[in-house]
SEGURO-502922 format. One line per field, with one value per residue (C-alpha): x, y, z. Coordinates in pm, 1 decimal, padded with zeros to 6 digits. Layout:
N
xx <- c(X_...)
yy <- c(Y_...)
zz <- c(Z_...)
This chain:
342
xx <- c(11895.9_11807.5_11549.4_11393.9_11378.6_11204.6_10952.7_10822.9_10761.8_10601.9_10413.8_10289.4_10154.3_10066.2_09790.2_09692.6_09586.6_09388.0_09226.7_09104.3_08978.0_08929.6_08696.9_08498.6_08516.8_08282.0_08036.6_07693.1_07692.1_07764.7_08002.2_08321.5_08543.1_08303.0_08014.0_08260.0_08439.6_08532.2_08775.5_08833.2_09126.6_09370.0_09503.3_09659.5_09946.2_10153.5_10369.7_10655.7_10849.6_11160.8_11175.7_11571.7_11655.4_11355.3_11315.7_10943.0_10933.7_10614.7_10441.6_10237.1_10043.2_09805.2_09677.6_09452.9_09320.3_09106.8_09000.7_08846.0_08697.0_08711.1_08433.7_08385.2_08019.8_07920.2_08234.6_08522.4_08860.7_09042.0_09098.6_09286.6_09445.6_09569.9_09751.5_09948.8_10045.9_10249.5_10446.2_10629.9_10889.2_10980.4_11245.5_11304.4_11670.1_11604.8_11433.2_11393.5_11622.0_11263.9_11379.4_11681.0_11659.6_11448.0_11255.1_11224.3_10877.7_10777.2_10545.8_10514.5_10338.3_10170.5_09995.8_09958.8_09864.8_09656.1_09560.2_09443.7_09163.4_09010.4_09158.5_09023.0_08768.1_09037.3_09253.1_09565.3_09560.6_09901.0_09965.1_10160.8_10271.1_10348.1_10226.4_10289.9_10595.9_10370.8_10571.3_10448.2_10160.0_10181.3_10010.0_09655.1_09643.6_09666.7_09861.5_09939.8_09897.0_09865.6_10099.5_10062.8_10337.3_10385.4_10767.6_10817.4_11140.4_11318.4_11315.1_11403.4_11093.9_10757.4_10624.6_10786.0_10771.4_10765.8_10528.6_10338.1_10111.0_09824.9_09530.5_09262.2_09137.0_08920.3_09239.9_09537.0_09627.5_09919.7_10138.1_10468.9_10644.7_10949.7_11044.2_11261.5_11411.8_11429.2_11078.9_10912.2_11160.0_11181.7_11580.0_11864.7_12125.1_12366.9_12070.0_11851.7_11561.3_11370.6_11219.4_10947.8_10656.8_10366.0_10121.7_09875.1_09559.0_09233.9_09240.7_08826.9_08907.4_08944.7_09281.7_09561.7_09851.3_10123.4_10475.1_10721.1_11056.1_11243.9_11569.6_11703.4_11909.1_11806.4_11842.5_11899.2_11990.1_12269.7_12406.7_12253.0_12193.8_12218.5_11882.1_11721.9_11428.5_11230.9_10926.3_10621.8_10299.9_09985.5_09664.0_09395.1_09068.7_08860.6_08527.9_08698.7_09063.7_09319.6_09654.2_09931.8_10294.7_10566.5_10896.6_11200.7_11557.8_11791.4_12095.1_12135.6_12496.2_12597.6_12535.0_12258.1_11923.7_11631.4_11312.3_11020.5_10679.2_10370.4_10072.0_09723.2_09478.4_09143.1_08837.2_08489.1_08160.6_08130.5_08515.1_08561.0_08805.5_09107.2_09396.1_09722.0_10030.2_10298.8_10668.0_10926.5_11255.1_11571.6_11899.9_12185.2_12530.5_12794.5_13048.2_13053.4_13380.1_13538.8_13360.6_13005.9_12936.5_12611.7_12394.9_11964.9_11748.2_11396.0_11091.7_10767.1_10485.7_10139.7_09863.3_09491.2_09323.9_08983.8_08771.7_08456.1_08204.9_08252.2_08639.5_08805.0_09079.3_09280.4_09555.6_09843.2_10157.2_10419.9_10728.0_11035.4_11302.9_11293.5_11634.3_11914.0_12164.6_12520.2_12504.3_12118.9_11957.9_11582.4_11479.0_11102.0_10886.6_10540.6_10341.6_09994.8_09789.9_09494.0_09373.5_09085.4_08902.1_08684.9)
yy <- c(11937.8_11543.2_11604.3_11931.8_11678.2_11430.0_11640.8_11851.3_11551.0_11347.0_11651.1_11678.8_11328.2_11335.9_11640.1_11513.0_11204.3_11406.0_11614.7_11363.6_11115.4_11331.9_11550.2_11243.7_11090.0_11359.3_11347.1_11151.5_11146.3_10756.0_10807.0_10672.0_10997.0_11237.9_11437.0_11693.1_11438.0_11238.4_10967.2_10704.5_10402.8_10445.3_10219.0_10164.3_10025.5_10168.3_09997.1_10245.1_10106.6_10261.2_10233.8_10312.4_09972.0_09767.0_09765.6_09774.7_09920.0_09891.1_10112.4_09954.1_10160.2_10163.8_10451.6_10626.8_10987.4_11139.2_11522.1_11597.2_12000.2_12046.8_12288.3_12471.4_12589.9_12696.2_12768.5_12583.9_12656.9_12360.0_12185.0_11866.0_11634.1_11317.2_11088.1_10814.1_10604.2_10228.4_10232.5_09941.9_09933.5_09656.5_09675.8_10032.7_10126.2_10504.1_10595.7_10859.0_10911.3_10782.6_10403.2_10209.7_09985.8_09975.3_09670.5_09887.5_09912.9_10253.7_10452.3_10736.9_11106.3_11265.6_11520.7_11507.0_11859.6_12079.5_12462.9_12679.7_12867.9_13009.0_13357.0_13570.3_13320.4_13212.8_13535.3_13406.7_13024.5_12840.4_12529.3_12227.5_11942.0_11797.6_11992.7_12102.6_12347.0_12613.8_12698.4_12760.6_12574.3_12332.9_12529.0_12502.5_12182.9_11874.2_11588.6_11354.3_10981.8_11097.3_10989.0_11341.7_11576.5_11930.9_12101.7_11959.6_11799.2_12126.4_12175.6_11805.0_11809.0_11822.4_11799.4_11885.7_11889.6_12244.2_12544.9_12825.4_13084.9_13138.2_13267.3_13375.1_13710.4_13847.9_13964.8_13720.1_13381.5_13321.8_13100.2_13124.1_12868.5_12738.6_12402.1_12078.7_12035.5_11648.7_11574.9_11233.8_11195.5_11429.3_11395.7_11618.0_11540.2_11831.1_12058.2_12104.8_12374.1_12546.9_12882.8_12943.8_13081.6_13221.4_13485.0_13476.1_13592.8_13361.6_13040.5_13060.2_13299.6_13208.8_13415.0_13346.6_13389.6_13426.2_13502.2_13220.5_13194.5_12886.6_12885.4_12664.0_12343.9_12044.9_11691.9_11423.9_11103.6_11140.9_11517.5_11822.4_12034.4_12431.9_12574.8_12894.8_12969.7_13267.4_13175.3_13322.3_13095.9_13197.8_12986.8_13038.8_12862.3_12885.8_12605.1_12257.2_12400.6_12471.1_12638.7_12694.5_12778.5_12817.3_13024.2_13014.7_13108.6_12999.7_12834.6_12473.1_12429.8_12732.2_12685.1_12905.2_12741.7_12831.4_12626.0_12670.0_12476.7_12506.3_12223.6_12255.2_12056.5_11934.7_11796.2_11660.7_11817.2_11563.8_11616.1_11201.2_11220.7_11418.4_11464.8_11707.3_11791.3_11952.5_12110.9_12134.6_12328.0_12325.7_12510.2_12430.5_12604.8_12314.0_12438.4_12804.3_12796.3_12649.0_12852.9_13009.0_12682.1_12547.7_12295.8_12277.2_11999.1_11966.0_11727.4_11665.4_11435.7_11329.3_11192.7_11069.2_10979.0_10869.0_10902.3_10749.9_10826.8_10461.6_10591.3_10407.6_10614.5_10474.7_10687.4_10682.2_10885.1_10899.4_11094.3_11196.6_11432.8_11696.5_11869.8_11638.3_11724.9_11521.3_11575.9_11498.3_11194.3_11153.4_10804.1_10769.9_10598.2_10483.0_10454.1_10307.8_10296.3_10214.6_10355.0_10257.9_10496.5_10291.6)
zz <- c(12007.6_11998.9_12270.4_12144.2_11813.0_11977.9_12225.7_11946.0_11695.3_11990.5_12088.8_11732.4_11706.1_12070.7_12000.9_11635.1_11815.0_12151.2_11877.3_11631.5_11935.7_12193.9_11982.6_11843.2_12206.0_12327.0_12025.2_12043.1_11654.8_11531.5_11332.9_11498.8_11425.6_11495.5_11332.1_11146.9_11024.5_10681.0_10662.7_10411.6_10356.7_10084.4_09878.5_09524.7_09315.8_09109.9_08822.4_08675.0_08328.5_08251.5_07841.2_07854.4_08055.6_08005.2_08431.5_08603.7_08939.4_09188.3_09426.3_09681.9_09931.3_10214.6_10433.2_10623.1_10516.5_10773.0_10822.5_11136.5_11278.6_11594.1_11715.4_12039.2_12077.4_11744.9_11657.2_11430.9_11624.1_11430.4_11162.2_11197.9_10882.6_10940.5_10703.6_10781.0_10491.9_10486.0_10173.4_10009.4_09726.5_09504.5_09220.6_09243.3_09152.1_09252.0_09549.0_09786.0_10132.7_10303.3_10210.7_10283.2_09990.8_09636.8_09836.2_10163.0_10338.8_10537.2_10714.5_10544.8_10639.1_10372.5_10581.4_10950.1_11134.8_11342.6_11177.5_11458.9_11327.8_11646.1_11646.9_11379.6_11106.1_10942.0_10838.5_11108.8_11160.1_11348.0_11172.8_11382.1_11223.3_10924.2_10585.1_10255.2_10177.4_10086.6_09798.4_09416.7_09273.6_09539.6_09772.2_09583.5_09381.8_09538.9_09391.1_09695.3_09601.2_09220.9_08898.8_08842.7_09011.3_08971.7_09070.8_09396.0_09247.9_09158.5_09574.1_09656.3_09964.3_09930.8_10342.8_10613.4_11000.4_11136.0_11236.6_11020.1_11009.9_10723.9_10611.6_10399.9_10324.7_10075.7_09864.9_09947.4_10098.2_10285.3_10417.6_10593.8_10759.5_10944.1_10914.3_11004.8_10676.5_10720.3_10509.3_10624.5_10961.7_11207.8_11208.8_11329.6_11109.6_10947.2_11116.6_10880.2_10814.6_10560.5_10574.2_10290.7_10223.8_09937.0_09903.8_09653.5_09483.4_09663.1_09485.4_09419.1_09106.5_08764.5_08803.2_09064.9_09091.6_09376.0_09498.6_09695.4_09864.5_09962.7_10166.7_10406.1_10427.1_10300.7_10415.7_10170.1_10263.2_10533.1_10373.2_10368.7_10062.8_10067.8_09869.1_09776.7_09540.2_09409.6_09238.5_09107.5_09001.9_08764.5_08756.5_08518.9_08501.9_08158.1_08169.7_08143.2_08109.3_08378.2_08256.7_08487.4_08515.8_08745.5_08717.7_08985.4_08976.4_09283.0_09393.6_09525.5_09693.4_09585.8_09197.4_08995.3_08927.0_08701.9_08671.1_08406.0_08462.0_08223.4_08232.3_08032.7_08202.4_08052.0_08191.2_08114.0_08268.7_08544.6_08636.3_08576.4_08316.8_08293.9_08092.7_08091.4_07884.7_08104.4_07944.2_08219.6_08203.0_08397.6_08360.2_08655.6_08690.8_08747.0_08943.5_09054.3_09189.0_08871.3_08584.2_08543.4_08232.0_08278.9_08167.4_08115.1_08025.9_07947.5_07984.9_07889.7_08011.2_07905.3_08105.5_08181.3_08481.9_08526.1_08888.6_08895.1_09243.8_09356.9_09499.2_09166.6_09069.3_08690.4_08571.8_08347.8_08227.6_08011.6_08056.6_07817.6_07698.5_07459.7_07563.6_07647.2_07922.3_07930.5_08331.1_08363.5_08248.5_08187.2_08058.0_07885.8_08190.4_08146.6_08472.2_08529.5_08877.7_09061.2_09330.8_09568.3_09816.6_10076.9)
């Protein structure tokens, strides 16, 4: 198992790296990546106050974001992602199983694949590497590097290592994928894996909407965690407003699980400024082999962001209760960043 671990992560960064530099190797264009390419450097700070205990937190990171296709003739066969990111912590008293310590420093993958799109224009790509659990409204809005998070918490992992196949027709998009389970590290603890997948509605309508699944175990920190979602997801665009919501119902270790997202998004004509209200829900059984008692909780948070075309990026959020839970806590937390893109 360790060496089937470590020969299909090194394989994966072995042909993200041939791709991405092979393909630009054998390009006359000047740019140093390559003609199909875009690539910029990524960096911001972050500075999270917790309103319960008076603590500030920071978020320091730097990274490189670089898309690359990778043509054969006149013909796109690939399309490669690459995102390696340096992250560093400093008086965090949370943090994720990525970090050893609240003061930790990592390198991080936000996104870091190949989608094979040679074999029929894009209705059946295989995607290697490390991507998005294509789960919910995950799957079409992208909030990596953002204060602005959607319901990747009520699964406890975001990207994964692993394998899929998708696509794009002129009536659904798909996704279905098997993967590690471990998130940032490729690791082999408690053998973890996730199976998971959604099928939706094209995301180019005003109207979409889509069906997910999500079961597998979970690693988190040095245990894993038994999980299992249903979800569905609507969309709908009207001029400058975006409305969404998410539903799912599951277990996690055994114990029932219901989720309820809804956001209402606003923004002005040239997309600069934005702003968003989001309600979130939760309802967890405590012990299923004790009793059927559970308890819910509910949040909501506020927030503006502001892009200009020079790659400044200036957002803030504030988070809060409106439903308290004796087993969950959520503290009020203001965070602020800024975010460069060179």
């Amino acid at each position: 198992m360790k060496l089937i671990t470590f020969t299909f992560k090194t394989a994966s960064i072995i042909s993200l790296l041939y791709l991405c530099f092979g393909a630009s190797a054998n390009t006359t264009n000047d740019d140093f990546f390559g003609a199909n390419s875009r690539w910029s450097l990524d960096l911001s700070t972050r500075a999270i106050h917790n309103l319960e205990n008076n603590n500030t937190a920071f978020v320091h990171v730097v990274g490189l974001d670089l898309h690359n296709v990778l043509s054969v003739g006149q013909r796109d066969v690939a399309t490669i992602t690459f995102q390696p990111y340096i992250v560093k912590l400093n008086n965090h008293k949370t943090y994720s199983s990525v970090f050893d310590h609240g003061n930790d420093t990592e390198l991080t993958w936000r996104i870091a694949n190949v989608n094979y799109t040679g074999f029929s224009q894009g209705q059946f790509n295989v995607r290697l590497g490390h991507f998005e659990i294509p789960f919910g409204l995950e799957y079409h809005v992208d909030t990596n590097g953002t204060l602005r998070q959607l319901t990747t918490s009520d699964r406890g992992i975001k990207a994964d290592w692993g394998l899929s196949v998708n696509g794009i027709t002129p009536i659904v998009e798909y996704e279905v994928a098997l993967t590690r389970g471990s998130g940032n590290s490729f690791k082999n603890t408690g053998d973890p894996y996730i199976f998971s997948g959604r099928i939706g509605t094209p995301t180019h309508k005003n109207l979409i909407g889509g069906f997910s699944w999500f079961t597998g175990d979970v690693l988190h920190g040095k245990e894993v965690v038994e999980r299992k979602k249903l979800g569905v997801d609507v969309s709908y665009y009207y001029y400058q407003w975006q409305f969404m919501m998410e539903s799912s119902v599951g277990e996690t270790a055994g114990n029932d699980t219901a989720n309820v997202f809804i956001e209402a998004l606003w923004k002005t004509n040239n997309e600069e400024i934005s702003s968003y209200l989001q309600f979130g829900y939760q309802r967890n059984e405590i012990n299923h082999q004790v009793s059927d008692e559970s308890h819910s909780t509910g949040y909501w948070k506020a927030g503006i962001q502001w892009v200009s075309h020079q790659g400044y990026d200036i957002s803030a959020q504030y988070k809060n209760k409106f439903k308290e839970s004796s087993i969950i806590d959520i503290d009020p937390v203001l965070g602020v960043q800024l975010r460069y893109r060179m």
